[in-house]
LOKOL-110555 format. One record per residue: residue number from 1; residue in one letter; x, y, z of N, C-alpha, C in turn. Coordinates in nm, 2 decimals. Layout:
<rs>
- num	residu	n_xx	n_yy	n_zz	ca_xx	ca_yy	ca_zz	c_xx	c_yy	c_zz
- NUM	A	X	Y	Z	X	Y	Z	X	Y	Z
...
</rs>
This chain:
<rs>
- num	residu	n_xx	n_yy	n_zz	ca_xx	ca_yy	ca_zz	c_xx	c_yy	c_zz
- 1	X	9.14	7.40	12.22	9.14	7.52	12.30	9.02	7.61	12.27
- 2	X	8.96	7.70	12.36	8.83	7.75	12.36	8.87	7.90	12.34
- 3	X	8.80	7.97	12.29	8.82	8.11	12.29	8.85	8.18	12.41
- 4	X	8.78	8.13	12.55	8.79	8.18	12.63	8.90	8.14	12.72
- 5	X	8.96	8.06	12.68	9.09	8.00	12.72	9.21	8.10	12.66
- 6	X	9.19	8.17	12.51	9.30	8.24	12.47	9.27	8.38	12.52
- 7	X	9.15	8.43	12.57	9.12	8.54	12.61	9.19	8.56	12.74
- 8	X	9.19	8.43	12.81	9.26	8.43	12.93	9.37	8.45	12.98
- 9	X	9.47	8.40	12.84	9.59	8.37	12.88	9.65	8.52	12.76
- 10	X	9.57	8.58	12.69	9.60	8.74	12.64	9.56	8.84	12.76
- 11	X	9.51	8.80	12.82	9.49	8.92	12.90	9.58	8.88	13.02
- 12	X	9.64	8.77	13.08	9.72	8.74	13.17	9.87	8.85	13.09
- 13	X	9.90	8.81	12.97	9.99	8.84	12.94	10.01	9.00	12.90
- 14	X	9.87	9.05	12.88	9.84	9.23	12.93	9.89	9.25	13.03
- 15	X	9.84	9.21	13.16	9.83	9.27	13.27	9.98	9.24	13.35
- 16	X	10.03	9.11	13.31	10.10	9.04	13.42	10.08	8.97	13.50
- 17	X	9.98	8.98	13.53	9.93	8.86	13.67	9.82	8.84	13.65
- 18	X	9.77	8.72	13.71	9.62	8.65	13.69	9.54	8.74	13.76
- 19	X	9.55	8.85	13.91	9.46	8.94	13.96	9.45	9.04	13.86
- 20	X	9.58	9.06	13.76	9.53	9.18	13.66	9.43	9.10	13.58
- 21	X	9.46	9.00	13.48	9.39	8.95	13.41	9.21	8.94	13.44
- 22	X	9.18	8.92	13.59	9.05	8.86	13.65	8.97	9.01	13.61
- 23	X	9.09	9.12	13.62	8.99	9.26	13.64	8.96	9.29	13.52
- 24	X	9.06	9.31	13.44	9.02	9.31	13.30	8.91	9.24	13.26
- 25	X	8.85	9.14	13.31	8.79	9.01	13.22	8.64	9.01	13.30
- 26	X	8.68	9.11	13.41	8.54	9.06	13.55	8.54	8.94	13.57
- 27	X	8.62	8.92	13.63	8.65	8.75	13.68	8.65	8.76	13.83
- 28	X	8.68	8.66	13.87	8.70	8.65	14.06	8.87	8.59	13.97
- 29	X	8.96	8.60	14.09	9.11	8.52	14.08	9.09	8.43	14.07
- 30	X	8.99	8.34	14.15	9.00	8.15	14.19	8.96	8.12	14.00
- 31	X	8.86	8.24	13.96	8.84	8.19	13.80	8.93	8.17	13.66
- 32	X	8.99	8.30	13.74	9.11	8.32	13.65	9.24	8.20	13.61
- 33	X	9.23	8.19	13.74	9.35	8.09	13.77	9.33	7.95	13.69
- 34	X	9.20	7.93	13.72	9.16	7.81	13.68	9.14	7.81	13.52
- 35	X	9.06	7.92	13.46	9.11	7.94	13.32	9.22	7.89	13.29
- 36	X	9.34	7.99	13.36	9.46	7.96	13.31	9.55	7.82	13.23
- 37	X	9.49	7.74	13.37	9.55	7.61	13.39	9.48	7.51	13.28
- 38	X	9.36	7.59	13.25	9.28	7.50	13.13	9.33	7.53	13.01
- 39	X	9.36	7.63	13.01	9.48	7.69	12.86	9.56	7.63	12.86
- 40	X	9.65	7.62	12.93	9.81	7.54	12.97	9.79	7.37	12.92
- 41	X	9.64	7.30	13.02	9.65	7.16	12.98	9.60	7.11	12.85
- 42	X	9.51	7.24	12.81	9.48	7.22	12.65	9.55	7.21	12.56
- 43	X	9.64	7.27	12.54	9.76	7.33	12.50	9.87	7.22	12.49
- 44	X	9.89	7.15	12.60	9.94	7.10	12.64	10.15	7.13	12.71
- 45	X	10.14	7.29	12.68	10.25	7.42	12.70	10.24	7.42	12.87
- 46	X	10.35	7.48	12.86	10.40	7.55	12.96	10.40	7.68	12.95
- 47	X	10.34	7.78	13.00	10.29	7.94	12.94	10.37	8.00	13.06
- 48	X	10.35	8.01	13.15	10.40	8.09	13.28	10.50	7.96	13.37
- 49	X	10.58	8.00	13.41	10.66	7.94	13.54	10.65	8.07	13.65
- 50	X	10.57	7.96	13.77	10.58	8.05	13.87	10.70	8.07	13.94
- 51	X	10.76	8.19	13.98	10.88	8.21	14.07	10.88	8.33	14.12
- 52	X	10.85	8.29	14.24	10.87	8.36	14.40	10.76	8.42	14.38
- 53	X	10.66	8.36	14.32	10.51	8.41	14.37	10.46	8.48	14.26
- 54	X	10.58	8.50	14.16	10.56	8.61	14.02	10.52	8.46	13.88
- 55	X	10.45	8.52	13.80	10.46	8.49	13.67	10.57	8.50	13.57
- 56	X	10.61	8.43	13.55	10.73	8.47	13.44	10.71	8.38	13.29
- 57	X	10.68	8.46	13.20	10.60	8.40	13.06	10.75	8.31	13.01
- 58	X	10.68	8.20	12.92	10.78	8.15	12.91	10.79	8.15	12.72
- 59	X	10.89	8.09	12.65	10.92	8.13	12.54	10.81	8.13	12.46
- 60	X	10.74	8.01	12.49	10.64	7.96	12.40	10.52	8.03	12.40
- 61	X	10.49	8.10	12.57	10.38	8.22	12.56	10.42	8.33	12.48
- 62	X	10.55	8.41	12.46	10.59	8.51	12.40	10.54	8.51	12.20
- 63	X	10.58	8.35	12.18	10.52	8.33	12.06	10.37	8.34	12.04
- 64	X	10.28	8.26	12.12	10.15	8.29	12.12	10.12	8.41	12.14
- 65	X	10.15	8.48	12.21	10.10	8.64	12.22	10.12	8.69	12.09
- 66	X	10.23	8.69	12.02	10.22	8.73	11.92	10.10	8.72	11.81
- 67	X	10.04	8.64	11.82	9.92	8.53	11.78	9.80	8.57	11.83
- 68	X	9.82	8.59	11.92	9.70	8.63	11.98	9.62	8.77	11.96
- 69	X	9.78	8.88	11.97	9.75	8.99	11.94	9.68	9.01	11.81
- 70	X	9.69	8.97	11.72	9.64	8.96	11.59	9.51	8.91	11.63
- 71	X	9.50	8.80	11.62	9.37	8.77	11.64	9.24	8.89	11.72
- 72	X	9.29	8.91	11.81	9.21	9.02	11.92	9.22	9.20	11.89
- 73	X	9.33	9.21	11.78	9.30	9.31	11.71	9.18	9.32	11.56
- 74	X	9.17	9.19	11.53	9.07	9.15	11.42	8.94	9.13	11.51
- 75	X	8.94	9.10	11.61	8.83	9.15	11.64	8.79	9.22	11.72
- 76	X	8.85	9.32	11.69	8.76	9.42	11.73	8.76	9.50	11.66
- 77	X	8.83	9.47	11.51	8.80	9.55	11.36	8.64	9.52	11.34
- 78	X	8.63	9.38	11.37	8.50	9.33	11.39	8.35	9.45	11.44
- 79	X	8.40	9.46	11.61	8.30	9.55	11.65	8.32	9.66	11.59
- 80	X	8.42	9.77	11.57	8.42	9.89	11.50	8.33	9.88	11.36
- 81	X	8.37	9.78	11.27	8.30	9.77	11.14	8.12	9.78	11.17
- 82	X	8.11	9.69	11.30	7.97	9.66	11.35	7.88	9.78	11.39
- 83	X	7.95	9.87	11.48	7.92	10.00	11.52	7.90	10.13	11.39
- 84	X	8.01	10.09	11.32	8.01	10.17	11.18	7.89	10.17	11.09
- 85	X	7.91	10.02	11.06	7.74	10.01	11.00	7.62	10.03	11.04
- 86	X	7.62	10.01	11.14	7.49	10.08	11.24	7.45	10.21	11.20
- 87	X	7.57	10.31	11.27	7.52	10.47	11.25	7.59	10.53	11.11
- 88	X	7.59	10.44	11.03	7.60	10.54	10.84	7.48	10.55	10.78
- 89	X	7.40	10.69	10.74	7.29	10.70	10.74	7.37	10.73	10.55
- 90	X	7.24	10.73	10.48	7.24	10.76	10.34	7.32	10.89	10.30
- 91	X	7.26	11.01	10.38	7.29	11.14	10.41	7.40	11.20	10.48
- 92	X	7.53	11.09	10.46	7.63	11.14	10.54	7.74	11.07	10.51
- 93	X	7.83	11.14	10.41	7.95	11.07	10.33	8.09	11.13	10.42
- 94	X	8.17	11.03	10.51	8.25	11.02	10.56	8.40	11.00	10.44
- 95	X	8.46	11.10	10.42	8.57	11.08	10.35	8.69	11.07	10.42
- 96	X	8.77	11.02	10.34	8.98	11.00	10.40	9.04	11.04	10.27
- 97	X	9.15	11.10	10.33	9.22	11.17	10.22	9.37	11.21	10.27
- 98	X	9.48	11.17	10.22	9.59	11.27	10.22	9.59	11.39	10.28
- 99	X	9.71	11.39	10.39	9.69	11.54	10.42	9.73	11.68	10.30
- 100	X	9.80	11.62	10.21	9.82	11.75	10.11	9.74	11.73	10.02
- 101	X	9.63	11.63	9.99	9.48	11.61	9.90	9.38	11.69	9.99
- 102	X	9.40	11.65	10.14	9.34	11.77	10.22	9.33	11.91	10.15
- 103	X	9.50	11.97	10.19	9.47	12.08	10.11	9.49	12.17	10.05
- 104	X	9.51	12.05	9.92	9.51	12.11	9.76	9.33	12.10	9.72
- 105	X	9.34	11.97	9.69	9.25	11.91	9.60	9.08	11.94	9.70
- 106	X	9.08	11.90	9.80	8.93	11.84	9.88	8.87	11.97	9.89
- 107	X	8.92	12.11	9.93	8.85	12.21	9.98	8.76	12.24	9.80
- 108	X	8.74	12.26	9.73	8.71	12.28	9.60	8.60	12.16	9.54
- 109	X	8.67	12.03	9.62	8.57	11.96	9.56	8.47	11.91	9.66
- 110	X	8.42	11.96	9.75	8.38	11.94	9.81	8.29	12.08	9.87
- 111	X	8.32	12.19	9.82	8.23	12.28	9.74	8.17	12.28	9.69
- 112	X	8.19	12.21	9.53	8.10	12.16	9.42	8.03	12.07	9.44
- 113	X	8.04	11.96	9.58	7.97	11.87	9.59	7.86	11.87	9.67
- 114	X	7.88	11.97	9.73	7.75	12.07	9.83	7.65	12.12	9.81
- 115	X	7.73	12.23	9.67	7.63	12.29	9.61	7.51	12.22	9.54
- 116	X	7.61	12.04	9.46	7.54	11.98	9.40	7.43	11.88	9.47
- 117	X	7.47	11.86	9.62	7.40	11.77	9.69	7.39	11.87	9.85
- 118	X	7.33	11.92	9.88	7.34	12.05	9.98	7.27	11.97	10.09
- 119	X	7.22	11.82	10.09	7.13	11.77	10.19	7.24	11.67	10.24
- 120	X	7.35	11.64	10.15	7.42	11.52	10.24	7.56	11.60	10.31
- 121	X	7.60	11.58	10.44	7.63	11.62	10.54	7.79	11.51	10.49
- 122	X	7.91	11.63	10.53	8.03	11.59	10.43	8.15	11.56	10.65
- 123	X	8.21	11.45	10.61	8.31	11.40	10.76	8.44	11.41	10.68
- 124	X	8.53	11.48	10.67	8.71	11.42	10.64	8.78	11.39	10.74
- 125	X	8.82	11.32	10.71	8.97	11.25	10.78	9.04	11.26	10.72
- 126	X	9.21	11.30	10.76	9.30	11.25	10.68	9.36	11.14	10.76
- 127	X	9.48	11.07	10.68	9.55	11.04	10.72	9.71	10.98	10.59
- 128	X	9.77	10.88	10.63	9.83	10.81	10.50	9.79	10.69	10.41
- 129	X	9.85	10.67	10.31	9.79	10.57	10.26	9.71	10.44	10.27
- 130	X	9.84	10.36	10.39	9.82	10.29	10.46	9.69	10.29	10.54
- 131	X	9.69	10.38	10.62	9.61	10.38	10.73	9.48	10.42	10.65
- 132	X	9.45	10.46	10.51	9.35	10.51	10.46	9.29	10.43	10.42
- 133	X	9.36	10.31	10.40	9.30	10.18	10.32	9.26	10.12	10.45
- 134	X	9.32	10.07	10.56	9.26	9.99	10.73	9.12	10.06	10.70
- 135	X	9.10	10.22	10.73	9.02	10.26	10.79	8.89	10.22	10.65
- 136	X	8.91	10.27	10.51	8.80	10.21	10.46	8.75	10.07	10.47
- 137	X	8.88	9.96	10.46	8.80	9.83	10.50	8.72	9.83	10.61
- 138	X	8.77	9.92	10.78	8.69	9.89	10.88	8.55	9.96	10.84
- 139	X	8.53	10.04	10.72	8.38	10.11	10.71	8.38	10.25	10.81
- 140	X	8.52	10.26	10.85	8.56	10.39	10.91	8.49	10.51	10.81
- 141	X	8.57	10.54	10.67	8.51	10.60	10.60	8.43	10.53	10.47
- 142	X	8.38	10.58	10.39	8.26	10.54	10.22	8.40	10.55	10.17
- 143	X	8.52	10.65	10.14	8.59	10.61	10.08	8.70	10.70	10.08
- 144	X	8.86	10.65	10.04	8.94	10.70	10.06	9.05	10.76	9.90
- 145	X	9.07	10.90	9.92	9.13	10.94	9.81	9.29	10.96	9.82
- 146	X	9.32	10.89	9.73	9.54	10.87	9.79	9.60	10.83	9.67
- 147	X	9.68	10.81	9.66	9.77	10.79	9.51	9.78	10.64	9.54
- 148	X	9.78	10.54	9.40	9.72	10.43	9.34	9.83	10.32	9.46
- 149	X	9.79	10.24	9.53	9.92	10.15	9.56	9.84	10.01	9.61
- 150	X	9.93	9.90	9.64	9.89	9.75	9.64	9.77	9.77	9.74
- 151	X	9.63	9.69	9.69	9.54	9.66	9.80	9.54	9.56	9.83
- 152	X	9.48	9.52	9.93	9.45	9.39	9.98	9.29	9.32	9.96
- 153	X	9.29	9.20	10.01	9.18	9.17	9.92	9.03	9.24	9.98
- 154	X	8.90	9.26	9.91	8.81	9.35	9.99	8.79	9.48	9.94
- 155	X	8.92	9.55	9.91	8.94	9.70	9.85	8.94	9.70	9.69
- 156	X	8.84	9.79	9.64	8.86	9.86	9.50	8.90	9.97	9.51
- 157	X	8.94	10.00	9.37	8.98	10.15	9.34	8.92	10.18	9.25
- 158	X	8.88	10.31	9.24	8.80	10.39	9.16	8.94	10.49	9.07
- 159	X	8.97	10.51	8.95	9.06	10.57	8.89	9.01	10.76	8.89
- 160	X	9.08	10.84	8.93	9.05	10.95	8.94	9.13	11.07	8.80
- 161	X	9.24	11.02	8.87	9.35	11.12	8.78	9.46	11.12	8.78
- 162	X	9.59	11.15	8.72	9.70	11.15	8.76	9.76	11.29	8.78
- 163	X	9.86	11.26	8.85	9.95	11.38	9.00	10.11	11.34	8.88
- 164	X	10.15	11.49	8.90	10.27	11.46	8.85	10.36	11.54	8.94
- 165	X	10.47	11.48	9.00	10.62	11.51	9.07	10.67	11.65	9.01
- 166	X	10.67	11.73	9.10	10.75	11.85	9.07	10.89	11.90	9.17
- 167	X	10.98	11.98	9.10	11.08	12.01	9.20	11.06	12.10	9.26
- 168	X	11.04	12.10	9.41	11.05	12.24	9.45	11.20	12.27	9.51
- 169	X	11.25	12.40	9.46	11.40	12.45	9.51	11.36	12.56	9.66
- 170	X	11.47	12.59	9.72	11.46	12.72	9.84	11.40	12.82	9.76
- 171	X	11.39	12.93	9.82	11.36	13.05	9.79	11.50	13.11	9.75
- 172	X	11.58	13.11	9.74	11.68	13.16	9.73	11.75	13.15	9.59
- 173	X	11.65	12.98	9.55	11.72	12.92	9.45	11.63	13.08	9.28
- 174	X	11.76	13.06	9.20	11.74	13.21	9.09	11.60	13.13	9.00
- 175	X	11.52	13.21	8.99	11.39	13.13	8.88	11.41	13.10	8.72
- 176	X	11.39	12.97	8.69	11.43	12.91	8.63	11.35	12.84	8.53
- 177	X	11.35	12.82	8.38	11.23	12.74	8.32	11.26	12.68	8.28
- 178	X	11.19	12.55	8.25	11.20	12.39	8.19	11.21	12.31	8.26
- 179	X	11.23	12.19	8.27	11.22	12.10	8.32	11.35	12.07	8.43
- 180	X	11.34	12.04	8.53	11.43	11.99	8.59	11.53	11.82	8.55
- 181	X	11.61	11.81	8.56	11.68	11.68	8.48	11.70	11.60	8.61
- 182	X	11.64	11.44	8.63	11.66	11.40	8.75	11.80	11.35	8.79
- 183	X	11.85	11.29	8.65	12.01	11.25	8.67	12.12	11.34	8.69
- 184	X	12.04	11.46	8.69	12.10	11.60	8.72	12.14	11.64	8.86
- 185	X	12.03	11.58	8.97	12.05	11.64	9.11	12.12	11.58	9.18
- 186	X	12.18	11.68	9.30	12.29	11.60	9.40	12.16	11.56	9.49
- 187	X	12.13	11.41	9.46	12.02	11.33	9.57	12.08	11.38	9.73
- 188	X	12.18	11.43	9.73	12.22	11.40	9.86	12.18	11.52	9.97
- 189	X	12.08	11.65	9.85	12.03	11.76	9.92	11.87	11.73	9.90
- 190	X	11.81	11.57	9.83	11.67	11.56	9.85	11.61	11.54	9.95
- 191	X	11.52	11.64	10.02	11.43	11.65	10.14	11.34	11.49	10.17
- 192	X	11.39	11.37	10.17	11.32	11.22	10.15	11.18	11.28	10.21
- 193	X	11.12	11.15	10.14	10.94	11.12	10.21	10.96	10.96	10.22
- 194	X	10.96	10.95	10.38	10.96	10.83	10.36	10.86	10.73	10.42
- 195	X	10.87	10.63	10.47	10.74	10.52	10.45	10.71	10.44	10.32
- 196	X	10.60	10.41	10.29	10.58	10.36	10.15	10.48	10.46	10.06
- 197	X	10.51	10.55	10.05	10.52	10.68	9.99	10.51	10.61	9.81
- 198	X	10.36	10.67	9.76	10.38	10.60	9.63	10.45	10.68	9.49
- 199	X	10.47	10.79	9.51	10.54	10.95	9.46	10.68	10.91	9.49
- 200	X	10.72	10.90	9.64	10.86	10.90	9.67	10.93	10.77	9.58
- 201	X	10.83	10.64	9.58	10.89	10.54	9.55	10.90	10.51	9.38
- 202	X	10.81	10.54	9.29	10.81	10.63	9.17	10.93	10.68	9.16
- 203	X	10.99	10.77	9.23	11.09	10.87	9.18	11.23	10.78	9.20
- 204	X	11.18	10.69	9.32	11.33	10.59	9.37	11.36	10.47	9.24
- 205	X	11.24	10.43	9.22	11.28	10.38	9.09	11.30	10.45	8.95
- 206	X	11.25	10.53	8.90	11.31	10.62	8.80	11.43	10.64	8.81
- 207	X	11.51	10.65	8.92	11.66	10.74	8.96	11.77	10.62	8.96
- 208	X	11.66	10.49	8.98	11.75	10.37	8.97	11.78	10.30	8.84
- 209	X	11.68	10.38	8.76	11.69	10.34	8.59	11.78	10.42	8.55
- 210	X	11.78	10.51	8.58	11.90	10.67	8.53	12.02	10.58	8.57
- 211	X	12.05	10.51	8.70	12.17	10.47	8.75	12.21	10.60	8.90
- 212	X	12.10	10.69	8.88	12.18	10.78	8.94	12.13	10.75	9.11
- 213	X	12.31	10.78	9.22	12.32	10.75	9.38	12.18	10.77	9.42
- 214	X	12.15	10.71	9.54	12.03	10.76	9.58	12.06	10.77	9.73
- 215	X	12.15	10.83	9.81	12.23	10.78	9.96	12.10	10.79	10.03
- 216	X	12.07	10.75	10.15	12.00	10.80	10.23	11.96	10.94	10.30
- 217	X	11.87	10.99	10.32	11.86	11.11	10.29	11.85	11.18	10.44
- 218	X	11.93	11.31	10.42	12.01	11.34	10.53	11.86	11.39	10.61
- 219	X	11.76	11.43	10.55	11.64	11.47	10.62	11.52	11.39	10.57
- 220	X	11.46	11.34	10.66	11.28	11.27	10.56	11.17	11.33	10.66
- 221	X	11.06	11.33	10.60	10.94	11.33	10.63	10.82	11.22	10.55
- 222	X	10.68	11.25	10.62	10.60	11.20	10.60	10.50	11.25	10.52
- 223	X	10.51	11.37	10.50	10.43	11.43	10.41	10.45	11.54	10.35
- 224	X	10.42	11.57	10.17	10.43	11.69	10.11	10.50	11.79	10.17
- 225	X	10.39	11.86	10.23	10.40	12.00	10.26	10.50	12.05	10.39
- 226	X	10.52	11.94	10.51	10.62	11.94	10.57	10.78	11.93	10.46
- 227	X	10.73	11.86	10.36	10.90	11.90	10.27	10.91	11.96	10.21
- 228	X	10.77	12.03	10.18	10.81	12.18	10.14	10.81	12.28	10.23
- 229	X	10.78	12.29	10.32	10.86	12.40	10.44	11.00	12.40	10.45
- 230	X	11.03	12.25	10.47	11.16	12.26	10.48	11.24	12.31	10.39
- 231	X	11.23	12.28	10.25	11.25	12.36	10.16	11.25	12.49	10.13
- 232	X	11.16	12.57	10.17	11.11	12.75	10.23	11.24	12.72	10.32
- 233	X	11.31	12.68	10.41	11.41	12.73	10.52	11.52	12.72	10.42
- 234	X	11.52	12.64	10.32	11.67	12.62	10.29	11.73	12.53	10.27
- 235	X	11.65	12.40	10.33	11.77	12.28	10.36	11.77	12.16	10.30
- 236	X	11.70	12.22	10.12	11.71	12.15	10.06	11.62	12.14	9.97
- 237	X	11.64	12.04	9.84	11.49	12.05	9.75	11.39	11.93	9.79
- 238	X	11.24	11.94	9.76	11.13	11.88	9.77	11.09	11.81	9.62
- 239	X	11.07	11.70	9.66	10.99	11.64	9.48	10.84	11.59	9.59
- 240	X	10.75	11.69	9.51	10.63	11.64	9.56	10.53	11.69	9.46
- 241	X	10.40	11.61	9.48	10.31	11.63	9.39	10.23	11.77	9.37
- 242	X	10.24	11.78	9.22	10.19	11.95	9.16	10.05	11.98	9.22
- 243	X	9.97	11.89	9.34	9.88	11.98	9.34	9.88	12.08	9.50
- 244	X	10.03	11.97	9.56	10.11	12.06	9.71	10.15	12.12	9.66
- 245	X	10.20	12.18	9.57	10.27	12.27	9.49	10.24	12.37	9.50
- 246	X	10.08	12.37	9.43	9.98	12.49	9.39	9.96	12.52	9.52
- 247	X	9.91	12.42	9.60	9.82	12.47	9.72	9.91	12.53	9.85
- 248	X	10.06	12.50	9.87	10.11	12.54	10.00	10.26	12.59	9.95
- 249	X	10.29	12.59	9.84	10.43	12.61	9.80	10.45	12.75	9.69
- 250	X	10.34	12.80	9.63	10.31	12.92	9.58	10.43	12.99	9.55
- 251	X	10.47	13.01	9.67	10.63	13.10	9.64	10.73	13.06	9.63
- 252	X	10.77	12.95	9.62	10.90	12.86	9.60	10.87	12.82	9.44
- 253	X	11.02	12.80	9.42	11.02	12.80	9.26	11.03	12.65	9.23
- 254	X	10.89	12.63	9.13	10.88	12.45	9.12	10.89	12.46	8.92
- 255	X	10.91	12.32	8.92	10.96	12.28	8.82	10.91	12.14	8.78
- 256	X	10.84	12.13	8.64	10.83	11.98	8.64	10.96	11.86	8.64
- 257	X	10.95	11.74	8.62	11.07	11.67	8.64	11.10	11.60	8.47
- 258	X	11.22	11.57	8.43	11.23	11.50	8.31	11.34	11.42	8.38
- 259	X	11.29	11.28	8.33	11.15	11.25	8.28	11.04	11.28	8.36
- 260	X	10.92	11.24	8.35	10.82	11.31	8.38	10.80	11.16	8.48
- 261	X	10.75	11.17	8.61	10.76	11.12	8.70	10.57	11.10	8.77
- 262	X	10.50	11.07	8.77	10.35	11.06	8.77	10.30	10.96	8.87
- 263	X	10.20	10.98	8.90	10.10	10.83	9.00	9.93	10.89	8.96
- 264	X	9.90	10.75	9.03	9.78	10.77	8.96	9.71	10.79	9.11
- 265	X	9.63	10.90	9.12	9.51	10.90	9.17	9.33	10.83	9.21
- 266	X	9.35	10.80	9.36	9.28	10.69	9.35	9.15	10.73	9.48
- 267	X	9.05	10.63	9.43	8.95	10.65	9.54	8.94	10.50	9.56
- 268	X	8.94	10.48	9.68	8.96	10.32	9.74	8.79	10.33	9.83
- 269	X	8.75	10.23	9.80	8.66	10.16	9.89	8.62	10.03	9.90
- 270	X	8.53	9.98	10.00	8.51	9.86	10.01	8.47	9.78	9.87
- 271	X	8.51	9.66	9.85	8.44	9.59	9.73	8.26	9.59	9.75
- 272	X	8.22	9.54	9.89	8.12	9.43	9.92	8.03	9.56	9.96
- 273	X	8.09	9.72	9.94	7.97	9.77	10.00	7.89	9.85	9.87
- 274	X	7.74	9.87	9.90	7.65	9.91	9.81	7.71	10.06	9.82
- 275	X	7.74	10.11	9.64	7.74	10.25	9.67	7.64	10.33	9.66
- 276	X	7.66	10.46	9.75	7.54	10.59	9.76	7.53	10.62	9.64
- 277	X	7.45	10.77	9.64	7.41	10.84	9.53	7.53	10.94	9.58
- 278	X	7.53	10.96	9.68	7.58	11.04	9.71	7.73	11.02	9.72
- 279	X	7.80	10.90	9.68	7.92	10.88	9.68	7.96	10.85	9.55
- 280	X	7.83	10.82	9.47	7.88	10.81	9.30	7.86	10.95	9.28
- 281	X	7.77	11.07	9.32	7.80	11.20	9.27	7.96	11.24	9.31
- 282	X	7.98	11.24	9.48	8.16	11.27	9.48	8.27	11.24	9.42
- 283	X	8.26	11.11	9.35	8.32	11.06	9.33	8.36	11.13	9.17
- 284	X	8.22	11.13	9.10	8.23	11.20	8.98	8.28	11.39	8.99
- 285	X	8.24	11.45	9.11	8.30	11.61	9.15	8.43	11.55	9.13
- 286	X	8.54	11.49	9.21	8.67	11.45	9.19	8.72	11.43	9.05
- 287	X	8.65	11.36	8.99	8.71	11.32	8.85	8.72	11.46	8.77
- 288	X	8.61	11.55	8.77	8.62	11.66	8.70	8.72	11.77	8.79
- 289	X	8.73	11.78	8.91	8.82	11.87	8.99	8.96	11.84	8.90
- 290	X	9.00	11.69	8.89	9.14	11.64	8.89	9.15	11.68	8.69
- 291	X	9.07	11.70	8.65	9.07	11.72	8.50	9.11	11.87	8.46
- 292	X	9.03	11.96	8.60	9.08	12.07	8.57	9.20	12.14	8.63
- 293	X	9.24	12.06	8.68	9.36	12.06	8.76	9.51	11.99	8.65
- 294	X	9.47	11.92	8.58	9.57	11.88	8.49	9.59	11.94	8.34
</rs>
């Protein structure tokens, strides 16, 4: 089967019908059609049964599509990477970062990195972990700052610093010193973070060494500082890292955790790409930010 035989029969199964597929593709119909049929006898499948003039995909197309989508999502990681490389000039460090690394940690260091390099021109993104690692492989960003978790192949990590888990209580809750005890809390008032959260999942295994419930949590979110608002209303405690703490939680009463609960801080980028000057100076502003910060 030819590429342009699977292009034919993914875009049939976009549109619905071979007149959609032809437009998508700039085809005439008589081309489309005939594609089609070349897919089918290559194949040697049955992809569509016609009835009553309609297309109706049949089991075996449902699996290919599956297949296909992948494929045609990889490439076009392809052209984005292609386009990427093109316009990244020496003088222009595109970063990714957590939205609560946003803004705790980035505004400060990236001050000092200005001052120290005042000619290279600074891009952030945030996003999550996940998506922080896609976007560095695609050469979206030079590199991405997020707490330490499994890469895939292609991606290094640069070691920054470590983040340690704090409790945040309501406002309501009376101020309190020492350590919070984790086998201590009713899990069943913890504000979750969920996804694959490398903090949240840290604390899920700690809690499972204690032995202590872990039910499902009556409220979750995706990030820090949305669970510490929630926490500001009342509706529960937050375990999130000390540097959302400092930066958006100020007035709520936090606490470290015992045991002490930590991840490591990470800068991820491509293996295969040459680094800047300008991304081994940032990279070194972070390491000293996160030093003074701990």
């Amino acid at each position: 089967m030819r590429l342009r035989h699977l292009e034919i029969f993914h875009a049939v199964m976009r549109s619905g019908s071979v007149s959609g597929a032809a437009d998508l593709l700039n085809l005439s119909q008589s081309a489309a059609s005939k594609a089609l049929a070349q897919a089918e006898h290559s194949l040697g499948l049955t992809l569509f049964k016609r009835v009553q003039g309609r297309l109706v995909r049949t089991r075996e197309a449902e699996q290919l599509f599956a297949q296909t989508t992948l494929l045609f999502a990889q490439a076009e990681n392809v052209q984005r990477l292609a386009r990427n490389l093109k316009r990244n000039p020496e003088d222009h460090l595109r970063i990714g970062c957590l939205p609560s690394l946003g803004l705790s940690l980035l505004p400060g260091a990236v001050d000092a990195f200005r001052r120290r390099c005042p000619g290279v021109s600074v891009e952030i993104l945030t996003n999550n972990g996940d998506a922080l690692a896609e976007q560095v492989f695609a050469r979206e960003v030079d590199l991405g700052i997020c707490f330490d978790m499994p890469l895939k192949q292609g991606l290094d990590r640069i070691g920054l610093g470590q983040v340690r888990g704090v409790h945040l209580g309501p406002p309501s809750c009376p101020p309190q010193s020492g350590a919070v005890r984790l086998a201590e809390l009713d899990m069943n008032a913890w504000i979750g973070i969920g996804g694959s959260d490398p903090l949240a999942q840290r604390i899920r295994d700690v809690c499972e060494q204690l032995q202590v419930p872990m039910p499902p949590p009556a409220i979750e979110t995706r990030t820090y500082y949305v669970a510490a608002a929630l926490a500001r209303q009342g509706l529960g405690f937050a375990l999130v890292d000390e540097l959302t703490a400092r930066a958006v939680a100020q007035d709520l009463p936090a606490r470290p955790l015992e045991p002490v609960v930590a991840v490591d801080a990470v800068a991820i980028h491509a293996s295969s790409s040459v680094r800047s000057q300008a991304f081994d100076a940032f990279v070194a502003t972070l390491r000293k930010r996160f030093g003074a910060a701990s």
